[in-house]
N, C-alpha and C positions, 0 to 999 in steps of 0.2 A: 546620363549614359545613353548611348546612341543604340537601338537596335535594329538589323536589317535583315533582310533574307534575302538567300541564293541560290542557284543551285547548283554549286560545285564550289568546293572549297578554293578559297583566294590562294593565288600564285606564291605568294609571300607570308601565308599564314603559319605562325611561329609557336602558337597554340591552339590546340585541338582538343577539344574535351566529347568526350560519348555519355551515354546512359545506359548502367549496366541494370540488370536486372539481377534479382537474387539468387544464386546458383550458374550463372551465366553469364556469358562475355559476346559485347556485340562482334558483331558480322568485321570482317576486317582488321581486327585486331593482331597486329607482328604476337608470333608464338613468343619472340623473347619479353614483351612487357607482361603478356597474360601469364607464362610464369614468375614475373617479378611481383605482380600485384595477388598471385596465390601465396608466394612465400613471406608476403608481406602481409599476411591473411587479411586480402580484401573479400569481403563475401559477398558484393554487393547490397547490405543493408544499406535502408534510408540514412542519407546524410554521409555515410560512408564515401571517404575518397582516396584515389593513390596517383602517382603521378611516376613516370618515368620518360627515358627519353628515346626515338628511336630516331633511323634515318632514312629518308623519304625524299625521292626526287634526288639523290646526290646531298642534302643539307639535313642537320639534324632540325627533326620537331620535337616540339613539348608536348606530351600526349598524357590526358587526364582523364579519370575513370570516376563517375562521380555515380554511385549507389542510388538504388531508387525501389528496395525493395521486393517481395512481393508481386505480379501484375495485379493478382486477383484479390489484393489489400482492402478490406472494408475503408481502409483511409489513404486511398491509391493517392488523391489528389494532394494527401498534405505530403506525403511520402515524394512525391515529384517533385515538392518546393523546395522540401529538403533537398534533391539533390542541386538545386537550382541554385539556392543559397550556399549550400559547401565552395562550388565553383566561386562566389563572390566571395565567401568569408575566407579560400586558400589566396586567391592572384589579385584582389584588392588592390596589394599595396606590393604585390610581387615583382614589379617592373616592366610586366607585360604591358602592353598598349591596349591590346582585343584579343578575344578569345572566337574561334571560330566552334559552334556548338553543330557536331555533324549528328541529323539524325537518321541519316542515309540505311535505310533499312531495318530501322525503330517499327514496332509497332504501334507505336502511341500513335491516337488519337489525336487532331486539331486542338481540343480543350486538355489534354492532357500535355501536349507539346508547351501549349501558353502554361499553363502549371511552372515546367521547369523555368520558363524565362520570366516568372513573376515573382520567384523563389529569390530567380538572381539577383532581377532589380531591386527586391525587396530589401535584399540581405546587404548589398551595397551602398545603399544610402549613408552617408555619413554627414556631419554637420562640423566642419572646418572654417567657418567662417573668422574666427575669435583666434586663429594658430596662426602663429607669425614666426615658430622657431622650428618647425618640423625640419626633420632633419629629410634629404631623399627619400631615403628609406619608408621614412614614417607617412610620407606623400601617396595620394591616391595618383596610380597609373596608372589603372582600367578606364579605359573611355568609351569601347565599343563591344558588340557583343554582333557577330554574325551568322545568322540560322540556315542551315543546307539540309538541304532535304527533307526540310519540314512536312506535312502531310498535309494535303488539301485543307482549305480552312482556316490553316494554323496563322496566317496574315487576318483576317476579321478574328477571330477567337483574341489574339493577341493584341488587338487594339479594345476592345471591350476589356481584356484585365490591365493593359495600359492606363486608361483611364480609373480601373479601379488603384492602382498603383499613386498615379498623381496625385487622389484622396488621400491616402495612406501616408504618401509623403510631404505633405501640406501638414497632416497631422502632426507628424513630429517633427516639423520642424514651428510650428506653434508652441507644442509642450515643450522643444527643447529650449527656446527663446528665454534668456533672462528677462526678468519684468522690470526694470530698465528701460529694455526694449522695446517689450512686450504689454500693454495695461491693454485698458476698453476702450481708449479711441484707437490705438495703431491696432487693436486686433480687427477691428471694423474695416481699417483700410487695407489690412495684406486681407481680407476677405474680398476687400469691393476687386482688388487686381485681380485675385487667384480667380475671382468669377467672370471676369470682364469681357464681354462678347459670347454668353454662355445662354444667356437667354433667361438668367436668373433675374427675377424683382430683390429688389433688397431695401428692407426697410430697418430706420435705424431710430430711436426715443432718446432723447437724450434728459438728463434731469429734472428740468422741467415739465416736462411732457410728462414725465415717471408720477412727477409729483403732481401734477392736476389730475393723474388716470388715481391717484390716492393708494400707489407702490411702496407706505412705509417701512414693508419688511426689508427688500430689497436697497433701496436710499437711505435704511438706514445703517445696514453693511458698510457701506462706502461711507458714510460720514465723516469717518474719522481718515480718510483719505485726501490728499490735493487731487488726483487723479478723479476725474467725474465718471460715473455711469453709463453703463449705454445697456440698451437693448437692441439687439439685431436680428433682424427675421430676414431667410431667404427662402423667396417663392419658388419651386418647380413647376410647372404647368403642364405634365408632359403626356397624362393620359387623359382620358375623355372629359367635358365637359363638363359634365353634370357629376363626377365623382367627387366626393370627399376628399379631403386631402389626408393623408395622416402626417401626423403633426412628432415632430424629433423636437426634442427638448434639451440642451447640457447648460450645466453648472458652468459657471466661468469667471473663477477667482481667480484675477492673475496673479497675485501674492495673496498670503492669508498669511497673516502677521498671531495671528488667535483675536489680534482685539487688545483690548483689557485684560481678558483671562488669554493675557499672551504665550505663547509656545514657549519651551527648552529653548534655547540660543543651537543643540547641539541637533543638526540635522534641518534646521527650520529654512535652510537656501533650498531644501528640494519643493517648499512651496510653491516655488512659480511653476510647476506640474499642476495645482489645484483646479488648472482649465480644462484640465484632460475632459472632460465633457463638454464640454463646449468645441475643445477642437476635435473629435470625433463627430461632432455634431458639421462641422465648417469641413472636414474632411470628406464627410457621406454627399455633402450637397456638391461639393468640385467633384467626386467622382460620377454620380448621379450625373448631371449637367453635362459633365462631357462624352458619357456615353450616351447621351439622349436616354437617360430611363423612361419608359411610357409607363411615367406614374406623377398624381397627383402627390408633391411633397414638400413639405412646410420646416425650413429648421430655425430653431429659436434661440436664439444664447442670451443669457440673463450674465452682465459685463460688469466685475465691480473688482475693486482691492478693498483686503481689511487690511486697515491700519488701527494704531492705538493713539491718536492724539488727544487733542484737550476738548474737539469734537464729538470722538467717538463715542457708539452707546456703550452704555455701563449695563453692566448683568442685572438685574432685576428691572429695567426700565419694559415698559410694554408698547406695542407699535401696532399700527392698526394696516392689516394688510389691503388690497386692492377688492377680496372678495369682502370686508367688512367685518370676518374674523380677525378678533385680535390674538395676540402672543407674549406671555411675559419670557423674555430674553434671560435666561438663566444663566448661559453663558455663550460669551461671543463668539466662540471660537467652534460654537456649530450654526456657523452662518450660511453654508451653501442650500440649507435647506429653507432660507430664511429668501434668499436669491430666486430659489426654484418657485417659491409660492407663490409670488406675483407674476414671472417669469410663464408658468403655468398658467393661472388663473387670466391673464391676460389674451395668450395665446389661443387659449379656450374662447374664450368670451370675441376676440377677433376672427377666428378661421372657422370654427363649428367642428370639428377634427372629427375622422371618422372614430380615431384610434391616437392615443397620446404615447411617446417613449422616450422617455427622459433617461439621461445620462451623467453620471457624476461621481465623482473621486468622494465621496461624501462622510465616509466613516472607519477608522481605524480599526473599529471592531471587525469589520469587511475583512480586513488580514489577518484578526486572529480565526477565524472560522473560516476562510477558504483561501488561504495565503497568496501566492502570485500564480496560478492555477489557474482559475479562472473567475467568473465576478458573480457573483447573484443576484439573481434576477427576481423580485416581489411584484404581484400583479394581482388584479380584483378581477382576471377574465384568463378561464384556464384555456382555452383556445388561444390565446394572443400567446401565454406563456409556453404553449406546446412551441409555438411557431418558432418564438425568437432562441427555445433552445435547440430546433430543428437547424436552425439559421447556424447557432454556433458550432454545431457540429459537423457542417459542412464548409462552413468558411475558418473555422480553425480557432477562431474569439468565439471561445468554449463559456459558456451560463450555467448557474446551479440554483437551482429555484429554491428559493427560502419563502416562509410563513408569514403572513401575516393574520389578523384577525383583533375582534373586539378585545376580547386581554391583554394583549400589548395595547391597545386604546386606549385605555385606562389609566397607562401609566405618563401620559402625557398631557393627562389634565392641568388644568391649573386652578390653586386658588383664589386668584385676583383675574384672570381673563379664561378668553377662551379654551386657551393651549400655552404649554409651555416648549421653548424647543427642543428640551430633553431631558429625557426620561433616567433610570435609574443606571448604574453602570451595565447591567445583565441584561441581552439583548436589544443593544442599542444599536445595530443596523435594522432591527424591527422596528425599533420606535421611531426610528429618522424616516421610514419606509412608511406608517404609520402617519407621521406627520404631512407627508407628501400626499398622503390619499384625501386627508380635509379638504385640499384643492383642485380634487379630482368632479368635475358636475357628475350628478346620477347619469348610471344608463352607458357612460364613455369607458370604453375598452383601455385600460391603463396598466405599462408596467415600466417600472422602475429599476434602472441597471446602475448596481453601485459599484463602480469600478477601481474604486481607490486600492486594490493590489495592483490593476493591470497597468496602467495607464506609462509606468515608470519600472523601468529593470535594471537591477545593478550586476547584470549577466547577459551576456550576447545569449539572445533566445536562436528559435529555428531559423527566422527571418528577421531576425535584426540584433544589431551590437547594443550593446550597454548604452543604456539609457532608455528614451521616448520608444516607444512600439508602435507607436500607432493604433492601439487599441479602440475597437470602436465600430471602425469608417467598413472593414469588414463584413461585420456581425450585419450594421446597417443596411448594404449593398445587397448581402445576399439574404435579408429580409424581401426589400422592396423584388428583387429578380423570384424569389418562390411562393411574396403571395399579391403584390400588387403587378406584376406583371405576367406571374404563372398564369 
């Protein structure tokens, strides 16, 4: 979708949308729409919209009122996306061509202006690629979006959430991708284009590489796949010299079949989502990169499919990971953390991180304890964990800090090895959380986001239709913006 700015609405513009406030109706408004959109009790609430028609110039226009709350809303800024998003989720597919978004005597703010139009962009994304019978109707015929009167700023404010946007939508179209399409080498190459000319290093391991660094956990995920492994790391270099990098970390099962201890038949195609950390991870570095973040930042994806062939490991077999601890494999089909281990331990052992945050669709328990809400976040450093739930509450990819400690440790010993990779049925996004900290060196700032509610919706949320969300690239973004470049 195209957006521009102006300062006077186009000669020909056939739709016109405002931003109302709660209790109020902007400047300009025909008395006959503002009593059509009372009697149709519009209140201006977030997300709230009406539409009617008036005439202008000799021609009718289409005039839309799209809700925005509150000014003085402790959550002004998700409140503006909302209304940004209504505007996409009503004329999407309405027949309109462009919406001309007037905010001719708004008082919004530059960054609150980009607010609504990152709502819109957000919310409009769709993935059509695979629809071959859509009827007109069913066809996207939004293609532009034109800004009047925006407020000084609101052209740089709007290419900084632009580029957060591009992140965002790299993501889901990652997690929405069937694994067909989608494994560990084609995730590497829509990664090398989506970066290309960005300034990013990209490095990539391929199997054998995996296996002389002695990556058993991870290699051995993948065994029972044709499809090979990969690791891929992209470099940021974007603040000082001498700093740390902090180091992003995701999961990135493009299928997960369970293995052996293979899944129900009923639901098991929503696995190729199981990358959702990884492509959160590949989302944060395209939007990173294209806004020039001035931050040093490292993202990691650890690249495999479970399959169940006549390869695959079997539950009880044990593997020796990269740091030398082993794992007796209880059951396969909690392999992402089997991914993460070496994946981590690697990462660590190559960058020196100031600070590690790992991302992953990791555990189903995750949805019975905070369902598609938001994701919990487990960390060995209450500073890092204040942060990243700072972060979600500002960028909207909301975090709930869950427990960790030595009694859930316990439960993940093993008889015959080091560790086993799971614990008992009762708190087992602890123990998976638990598992991941083995691989953490003393001394390193670690938290772990298990995002397996977020990652995938089977309901149009604020900013996006059913499906992919983009979960992640967010939380990320406005990590790096409030503490490595605050």
């Amino acid at each position: 979708m195209q957006f521009t700015f102006a300062d006077s609405l186009p000669a020909d513009a056939a739709l016109v949308a405002s931003i109302a406030n709660k209790g109020a109706m902007p400047d300009g408004i025909e008395p006959v729409l503002a009593e059509g959109a009372k009697r149709g009790r519009f209140k201006g609430s977030a997300g709230q919209l009406v539409e009617g028609f008036v005439e202008r110039g000799g021609k009718v226009v289409r005039v839309a009122l799209a809700g925005a709350g509150e000014p003085g809303a402790k959550d002004r800024r998700a409140n503006l996306e909302k209304a940004g998003a209504a505007l996409a989720a009503k004329f999407l597919t309405s027949g309109e061509s462009s919406i001309a978004l007037d905010l001719s005597g708004s008082d919004l703010s530059a960054e609150e202006a980009a607010a609504v139009l990152l709502g819109l962009r957000l919310r409009a994304w769709r993935w059509d690629e695979y629809r071959t019978t859509q009827k007109d109707a069913e066809k996207v015929s939004l293609k532009a979006v034109v800004t009047v009167g925006a407020p000084d700023g609101t052209d740089s404010a709007w290419e900084r959430e632009s580029a957060l946007a591009d992140g965002v939508e790299f993501t889901k179209e990652l997690v929405t991708l069937p694994a067909n399409i989608l494994y560990p080498e084609s995730f590497v190459e829509r990664c090398r284009k989506a970066l290309d000319g960005t300034g990013i290093e990209i490095t990539v391991l391929d199997d054998a590489e995996m296996e002389k660094l002695g990556m058993g956990a991870l290699l051995g995920v993948g065994q029972g796949s044709s499809r090979p492994s990969r690791i891929l790391a992209m470099r940021w270099n974007g603040g000082k010299t001498d700093d740390k990098p902090t180091l992003f970390v995701g999961k990135g099962v493009t299928f997960d079949s369970g293995g052996i201890s293979i899944k129900p038949g009923a639901g098991m195609e929503d696995m190729k989502w199981d990358m959702g950390g990884a492509g959160a991870v590949a989302g944060a570095m395209v939007a990173l990169a294209r806004r020039k973040a001035k931050a040093n930042v490292i993202g990691v994806c650890g690249l495999v499919e479970n399959m169940p062939d006549g390869n695959a490991q079997r539950p009880g077999d044990v593997v020796t990971t990269m740091s030398g601890q082993t794992v007796e494999v209880i059951n396969t089909d909690a392999e992402g953390r089997l991914v993460l281990a070496d994946a981590l331990h690697w990462a660590q052992e190559e960058y020196k991180p100031a600070a590690v945050i790992d991302l992953a669709t990791l555990t189903g328990a995750m949805l019975i304890s905070l369902g598609n809400e938001q994701a919990g976040v487990f960390s060995n450093d209450d500073t890092l964990a204040e942060r990243l739930l700072a972060a979600g509450t500002t960028s909207g990819d909301k975090v709930w800090r869950m427990p960790i400690g030595p009694a859930y440790d316990k439960l993940i010993d093993s008889p015959i090895a080091d560790m086993k990779n799971v614990g008992p049925r009762e708190a087992g996004s602890i123990t998976a959380a638990q598992f991941l900290k083995r691989f953490i060196k003393n001394g390193t700032p670690w938290a772990h986001l298990d995002i397996a509610g977020m990652a995938w919706s089977n309901k149009p949320g604020a900013t996006w239709g059913k499906g992919a969300t983009g979960y992640g690239v967010r939380l990320l973004d406005q990590y790096v913006r409030d503490v490595l470049e605050g």
